[in-house]
Structure formats: structure tokens, C-alpha cells
C-alpha positions as CSV (number, residue, x, y, z in Angstrom):
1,X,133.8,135.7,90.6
2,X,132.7,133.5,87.7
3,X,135.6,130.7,87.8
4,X,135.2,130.8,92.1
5,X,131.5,129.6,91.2
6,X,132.5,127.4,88.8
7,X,134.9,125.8,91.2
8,X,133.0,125.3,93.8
9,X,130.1,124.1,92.1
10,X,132.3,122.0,90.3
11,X,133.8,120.6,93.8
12,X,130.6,120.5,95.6
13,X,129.9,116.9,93.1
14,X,132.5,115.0,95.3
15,X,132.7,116.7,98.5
16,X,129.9,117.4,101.2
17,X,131.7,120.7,101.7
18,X,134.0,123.3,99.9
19,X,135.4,126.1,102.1
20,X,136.6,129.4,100.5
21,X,139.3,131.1,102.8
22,X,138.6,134.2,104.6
23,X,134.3,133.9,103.5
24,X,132.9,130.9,104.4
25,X,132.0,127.1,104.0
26,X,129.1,125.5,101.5
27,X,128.2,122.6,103.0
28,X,125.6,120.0,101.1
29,X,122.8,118.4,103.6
30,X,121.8,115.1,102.5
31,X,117.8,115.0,102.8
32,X,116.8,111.2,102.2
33,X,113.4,110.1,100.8
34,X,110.4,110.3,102.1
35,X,106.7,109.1,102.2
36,X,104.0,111.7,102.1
37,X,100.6,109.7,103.0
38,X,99.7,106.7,101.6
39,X,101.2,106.7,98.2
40,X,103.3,109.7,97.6
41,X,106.7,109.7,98.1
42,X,109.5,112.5,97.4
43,X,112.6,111.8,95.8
44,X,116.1,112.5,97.9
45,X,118.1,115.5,97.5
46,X,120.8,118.0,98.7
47,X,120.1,121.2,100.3
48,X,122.7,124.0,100.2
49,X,123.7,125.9,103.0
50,X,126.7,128.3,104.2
51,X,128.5,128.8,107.3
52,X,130.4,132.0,107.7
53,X,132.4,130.6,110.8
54,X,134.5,128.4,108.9
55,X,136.3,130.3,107.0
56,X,140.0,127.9,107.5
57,X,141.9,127.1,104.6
58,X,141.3,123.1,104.1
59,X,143.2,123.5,100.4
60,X,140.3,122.0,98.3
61,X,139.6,124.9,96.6
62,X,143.2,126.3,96.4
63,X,144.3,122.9,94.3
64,X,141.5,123.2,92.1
65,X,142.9,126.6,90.9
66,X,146.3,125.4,90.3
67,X,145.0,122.0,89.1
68,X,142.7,123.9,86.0
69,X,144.3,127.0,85.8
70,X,147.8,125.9,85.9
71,X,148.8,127.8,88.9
72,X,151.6,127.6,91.6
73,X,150.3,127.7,95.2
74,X,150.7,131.7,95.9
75,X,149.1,132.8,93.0
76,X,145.6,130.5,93.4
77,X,145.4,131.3,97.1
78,X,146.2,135.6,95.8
79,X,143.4,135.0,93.4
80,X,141.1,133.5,95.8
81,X,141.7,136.6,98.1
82,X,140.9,139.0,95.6
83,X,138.1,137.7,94.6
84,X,136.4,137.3,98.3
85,X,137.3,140.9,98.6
86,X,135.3,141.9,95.4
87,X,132.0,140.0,96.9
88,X,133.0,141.7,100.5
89,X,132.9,144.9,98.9
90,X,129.5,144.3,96.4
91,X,127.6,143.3,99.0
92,X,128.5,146.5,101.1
93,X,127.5,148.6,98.2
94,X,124.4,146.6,96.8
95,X,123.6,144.4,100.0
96,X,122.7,142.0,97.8
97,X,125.3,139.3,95.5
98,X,124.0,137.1,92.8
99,X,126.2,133.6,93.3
100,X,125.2,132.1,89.7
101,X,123.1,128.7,90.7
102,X,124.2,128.0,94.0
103,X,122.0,131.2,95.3
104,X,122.5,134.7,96.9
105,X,123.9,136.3,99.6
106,X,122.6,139.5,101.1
107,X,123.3,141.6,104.3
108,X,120.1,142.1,107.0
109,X,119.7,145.0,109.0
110,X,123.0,143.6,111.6
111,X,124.8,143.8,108.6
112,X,124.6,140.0,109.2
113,X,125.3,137.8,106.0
114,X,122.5,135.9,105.0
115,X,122.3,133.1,102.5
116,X,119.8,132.3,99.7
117,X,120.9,128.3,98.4
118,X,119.9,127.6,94.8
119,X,118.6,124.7,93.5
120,X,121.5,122.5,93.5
121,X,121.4,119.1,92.0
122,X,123.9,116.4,92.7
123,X,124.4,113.9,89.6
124,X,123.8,111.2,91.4
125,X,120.6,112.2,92.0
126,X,120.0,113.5,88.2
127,X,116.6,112.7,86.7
128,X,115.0,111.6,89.4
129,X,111.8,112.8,90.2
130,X,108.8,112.4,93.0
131,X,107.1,109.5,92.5
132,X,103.1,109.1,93.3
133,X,101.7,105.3,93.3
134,X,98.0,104.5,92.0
135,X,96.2,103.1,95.1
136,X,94.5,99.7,94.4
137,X,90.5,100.6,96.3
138,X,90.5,98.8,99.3
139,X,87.8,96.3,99.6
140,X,85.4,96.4,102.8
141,X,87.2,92.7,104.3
142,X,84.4,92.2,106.9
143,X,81.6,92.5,104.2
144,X,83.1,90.4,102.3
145,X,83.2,88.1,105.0
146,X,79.8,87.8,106.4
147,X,78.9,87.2,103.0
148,X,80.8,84.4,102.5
149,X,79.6,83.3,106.1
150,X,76.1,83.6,105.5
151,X,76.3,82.1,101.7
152,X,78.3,78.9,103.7
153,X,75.6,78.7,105.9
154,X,73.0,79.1,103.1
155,X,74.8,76.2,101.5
156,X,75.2,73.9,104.6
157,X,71.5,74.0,105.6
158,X,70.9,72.8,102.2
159,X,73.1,70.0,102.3
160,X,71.5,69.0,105.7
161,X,67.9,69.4,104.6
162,X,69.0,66.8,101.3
163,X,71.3,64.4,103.4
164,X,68.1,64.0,106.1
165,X,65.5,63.5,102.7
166,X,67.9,61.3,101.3
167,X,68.8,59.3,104.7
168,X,65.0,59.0,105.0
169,X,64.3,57.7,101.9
170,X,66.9,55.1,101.7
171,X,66.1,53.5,105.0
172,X,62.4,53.3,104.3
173,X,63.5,51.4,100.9
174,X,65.7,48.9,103.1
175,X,62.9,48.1,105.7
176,X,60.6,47.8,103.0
177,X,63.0,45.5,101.1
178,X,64.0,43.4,104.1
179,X,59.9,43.0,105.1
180,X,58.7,41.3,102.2
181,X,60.2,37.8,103.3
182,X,59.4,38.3,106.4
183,X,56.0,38.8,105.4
184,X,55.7,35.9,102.9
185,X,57.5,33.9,105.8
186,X,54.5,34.5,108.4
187,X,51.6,33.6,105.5
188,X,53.3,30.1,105.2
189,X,53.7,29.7,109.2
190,X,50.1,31.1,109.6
191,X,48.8,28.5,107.1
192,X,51.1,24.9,107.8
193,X,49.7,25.9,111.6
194,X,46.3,26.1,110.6
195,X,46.5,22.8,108.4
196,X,48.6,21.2,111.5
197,X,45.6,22.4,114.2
198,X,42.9,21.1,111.5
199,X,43.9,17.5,111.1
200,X,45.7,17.2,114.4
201,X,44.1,19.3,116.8
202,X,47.8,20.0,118.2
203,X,49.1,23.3,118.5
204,X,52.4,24.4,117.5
205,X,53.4,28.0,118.3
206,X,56.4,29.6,117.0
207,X,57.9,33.1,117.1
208,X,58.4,34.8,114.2
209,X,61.7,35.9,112.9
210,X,63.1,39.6,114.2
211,X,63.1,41.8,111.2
212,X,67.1,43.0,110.5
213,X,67.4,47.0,110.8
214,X,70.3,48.6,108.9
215,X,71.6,51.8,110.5
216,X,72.4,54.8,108.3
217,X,74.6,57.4,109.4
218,X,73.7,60.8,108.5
219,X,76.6,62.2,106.3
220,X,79.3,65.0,108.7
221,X,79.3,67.9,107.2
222,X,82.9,70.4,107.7
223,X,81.7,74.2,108.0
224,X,84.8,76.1,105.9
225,X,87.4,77.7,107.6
226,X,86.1,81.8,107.6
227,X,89.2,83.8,106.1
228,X,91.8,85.5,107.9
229,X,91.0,89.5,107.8
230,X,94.6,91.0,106.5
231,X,96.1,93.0,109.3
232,X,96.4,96.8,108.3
233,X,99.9,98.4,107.9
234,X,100.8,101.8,109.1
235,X,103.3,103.9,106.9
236,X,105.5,105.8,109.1
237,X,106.2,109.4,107.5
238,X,110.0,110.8,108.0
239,X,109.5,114.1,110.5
240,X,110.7,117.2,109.4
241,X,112.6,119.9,111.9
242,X,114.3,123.2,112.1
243,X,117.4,123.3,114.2
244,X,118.9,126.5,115.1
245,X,122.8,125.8,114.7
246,X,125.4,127.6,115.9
247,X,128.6,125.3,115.3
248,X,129.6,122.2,113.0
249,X,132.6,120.6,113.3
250,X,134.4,117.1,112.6
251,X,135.5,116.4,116.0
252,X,133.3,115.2,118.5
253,X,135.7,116.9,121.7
254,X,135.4,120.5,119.8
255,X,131.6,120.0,119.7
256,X,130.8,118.9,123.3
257,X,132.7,122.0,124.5
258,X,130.9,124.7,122.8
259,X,127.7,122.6,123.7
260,X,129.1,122.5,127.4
261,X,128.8,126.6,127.2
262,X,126.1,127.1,125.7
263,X,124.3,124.9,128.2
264,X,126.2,126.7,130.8
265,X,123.9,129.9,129.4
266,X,121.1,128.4,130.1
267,X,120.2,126.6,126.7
268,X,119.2,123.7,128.3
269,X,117.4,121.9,124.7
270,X,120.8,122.4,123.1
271,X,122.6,119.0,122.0
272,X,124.4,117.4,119.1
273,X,122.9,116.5,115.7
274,X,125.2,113.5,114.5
275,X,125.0,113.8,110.9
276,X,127.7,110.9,110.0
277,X,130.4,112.9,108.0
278,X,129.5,116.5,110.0
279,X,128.4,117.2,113.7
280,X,126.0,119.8,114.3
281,X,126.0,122.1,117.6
282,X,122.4,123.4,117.7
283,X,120.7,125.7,120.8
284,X,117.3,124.9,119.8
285,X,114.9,122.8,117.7
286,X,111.5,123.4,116.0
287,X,108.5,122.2,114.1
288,X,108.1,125.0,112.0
289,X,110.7,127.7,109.8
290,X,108.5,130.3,111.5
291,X,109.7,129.8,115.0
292,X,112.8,129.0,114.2
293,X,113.6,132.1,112.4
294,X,111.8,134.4,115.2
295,X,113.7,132.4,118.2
296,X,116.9,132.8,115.7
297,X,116.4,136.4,115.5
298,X,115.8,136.6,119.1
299,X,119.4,135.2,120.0
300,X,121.0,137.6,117.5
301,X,119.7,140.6,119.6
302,X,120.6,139.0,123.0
303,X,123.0,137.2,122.5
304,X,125.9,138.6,120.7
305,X,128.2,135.1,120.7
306,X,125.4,133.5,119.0
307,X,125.0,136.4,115.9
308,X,125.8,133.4,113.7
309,X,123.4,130.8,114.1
310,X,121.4,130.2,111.3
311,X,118.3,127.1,110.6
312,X,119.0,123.6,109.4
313,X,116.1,121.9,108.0
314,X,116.8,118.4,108.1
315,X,114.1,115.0,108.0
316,X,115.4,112.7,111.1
């Protein structure tokens, strides 16, 4: 039993599934990462499961034996016989069949074969491990914001109040500067018309020059631009189910038509999961391993076609 292990561990490295004639299939289930939360994400990884159904010969495992043990076709597929038989008969007597790493197989009480998977890890997937980011603290934006808003304003109201003083001060300097010849101007006027009344007795009005005014424009001042609040992102988590499955296949004709009867018995949720390499036949789907199981249980009682479906978990 030790070298059919062996060989199917062994085979399980390149292919997504490894059937062993007149037992079953082990079929490898692909589970991509995944982010838990905000930081925490879990590395990818295969799950191991078995299907009794398909039991066909695909002649993987039968060229593996005469590939490493140098054997002619008869005698790998006679050795692969007698060994099923040995597990066949353990698990009668012991209902219950260490299978190395890969797991266990046992027999419930409708003497129905149930599988245990191991922790199986694929080499391309050696040494990785689940990885947990350090959150940078997440600063309150808005705060922030009025702050700035209110330090801008701060600032602007002093840059008014100073510009105004300023303004102020410069045009009393120029009306001040620009008065004293006009001023000096009117004493001489004042006085050549006095002299010109006092030895002629004639008069000789004359208006005074206008004063110049220089305008000065208060200085525009641009408020800054307030900053753009960053938008928040929402990480979408990968959701994990439990399918209750009662068929895979390859072709996509042989899977409508067991789907076509099982709808036909009134298992109207039943569908198709494409799983790229693998098509899955399932009768119903779950959010928890709880109700799958009881509703799995359920159909073995009732429904004696279906004493073979068995629960895929599976991240979609």
C-alpha cells in the first residue's frame, strides 16, 4: 500500500487528478489567495479530495508502475488490484485506513466511504506562507483640513489688515508730498496779489492749482486651493461556499444531463460549477460546512442515487 501512496503522491505534483482503478479518484482543488480584512491575506493552496465514482482506468497510475518498477502492462494493473483489495478489505475490518499524508479513509454507519485529505502541499506553492501587512494609522483628513482652512484664513486676514495699514500709510506720504508746492505756490500768489492790490488798487484773482491724487490699489490676495480629501477604497474579500457535489466530469454534454435529472427531482438550486480543467455537478450550495453536511446527510437517507455526494469547499 506504501508504493500506491507513493505514486500517487508522487503524480498528484503534475496532474489535478490521479485515479486508481476499481477505488476512486484524488482530485486537487485549486483555492487561490485571498484577503481577510484590511491587511491579512492567505496564501494559495490545494485541497485534497476523493471521488469514489470515478473509479475508470485513465492509465496514469498504471504507467507509473511500469515506468519505476520496471513492469509490463498486466503485471502493474494486477498489482494495482491487489492492493485496492487489501484497503477494501482493512477498512471492513478496522473501518478506519491510514493513507500516509494524503489522509484517511473510514466507513460511516451506510457503510459509506468517507475521506479525511491530509495536508498536501504542491511545490509550487512550497514556502509560502500567509502574509499580514503593518497598517500605516490613518489620519482624520477632514481635521486636517479645517485646520489648514482656518490657519489660511488666519493668515489672509493678516495680510489684509497689513496691505490696508500699509496702503494707508503710503497714500497719506504721497498727498503729503505732492501738498507742499502747492502750498508754497498759494503763499507767493497770496502775497504778489496783495503787493499788486496795494500799489495798484487792481485786483487779480486766480484759481489755484488742483492738487494731483495718485490712486493706490489695494494688493488681490488668492485664498489656496483647500486639498482634495483621498477617496476611500473598499477591499473586496473572496467568499467562501460549500457545494454539495454529486458528479464531475470533463465533458460539458455528460454534466448537463445528470444536472437535467436531478432538476427533474425537484433540485431546482442544482447547476454547474465550471472549474476550468473539471466541471462540477452540485444539488445544493451553502454558507456554512454545518448545513452542508446535515442537508448531505439528508439526501443519503432519501435519496439512494445521490449516496455519493460529498462537500466541496471552494472560494468563488
Amino acid at each position: 500500500m506504501n508504493k500506491l501512496i507513493h505514486h500517487i503522491d508522487f503524480l498528484l505534483h503534475n496532474h489535478s487528478r490521479v485515479i486508481v482503478p476499481g477505488f476512486g479518484t484524488f482530485v486537487l482543488n485549486y483555492v487561490p489567495a485571498s484577503n481577510i480584512g484590511i491587511s491579512e491575506y492567505t496564501k494559495p493552496a490545494y485541497e485534497l479530495s476523493f471521488n469514489e465514482e470515478l473509479n475508470d482506468n485513465d492509465s496514469i497510475l498504471v504507467e507509473s508502475y511500469m515506468k519505476y518498477e520496471n513492469l509490463l502492462l498486466r503485471d502493474a494493473f494486477v498489482k494495482i488490484e491487489n492492493t485496492v483489495e487489501d484497503i477494501k478489505q482493512k477498512l471492513e475490518r478496522e473501518n478506519y485506513l491510514k493513507f500516509g499524508k494524503l489522509g484517511g479513509f473510514s466507513l460511516n454507519d451506510e457503510n459509506l466511504l468517507v475521506f479525511t485529505p491530509g495536508k498536501f502541499v504542491h511545490p509550487e506553492l512550497f514556502g509560502l506562507n500567509d502574509v499580514c501587512l503593518k497598517t500605516i494609522p490613518q489620519t482624520n483628513t477632514e481635521t486636517v483640513s479645517e485646520k489648514s482652512r482656518k490657519s489660511h484664513k488666519g493668515v489672509i486676514g493678516k495680510i489684509v489688515v497689513s496691505a490696508a495699514v500699509a496702503a494707508a500709510a503710503a497714500l497719506f506720504i504721497l498727498i503729503s508730498v505732492d501738498m507742499l508746492p502747492l502750498q508754497k505756490q498759494s503763499v507767493n500768489i497770496l502775497s504778489n496779489h496783495k503787493l499788486e492790490n496795494l500799489f495798484t488798487g487792481k485786483s487779480n484773482d486766480k484759481n489755484p492749482a488742483k492738487a494731483s491724487t495718485t490712486e493706490n490699489k489695494t494688493p488681490e490676495i488668492v485664498a489656496p486651493i483647500a486639498e482634495k480629501i483621498p477617496e476611500t477604497v473598499e477591499s473586496i474579500t473572496a467568499k467562501e461556499r460549500f457545494y454539495v457535489v454529486t458528479g464531475v466530469y470533463k465533458e460539458i454534454e455528460n454534466a448537463q444531463n445528470l444536472l437535467n435529472a436531478i432538476k427533474a427531482d425537484g433540485f431546482n438550486n442544482a447547476a454547474i460549477l465550471n472549474r476550468g480543467d473539471r466541471l462540477d455537478v452540485y444539488i445544493e450550495v451553502f454558507n456554512t460546512p454545518d448545513e452542508a453536511n446535515e442537508f448531505t446527510q439528508k439526501i443519503h437517507k432519501e435519496f439512494s442515487e445521490y449516496k455519493r455526494a460529498w462537500v466541496l469547499k471552494y472560494k468563488k
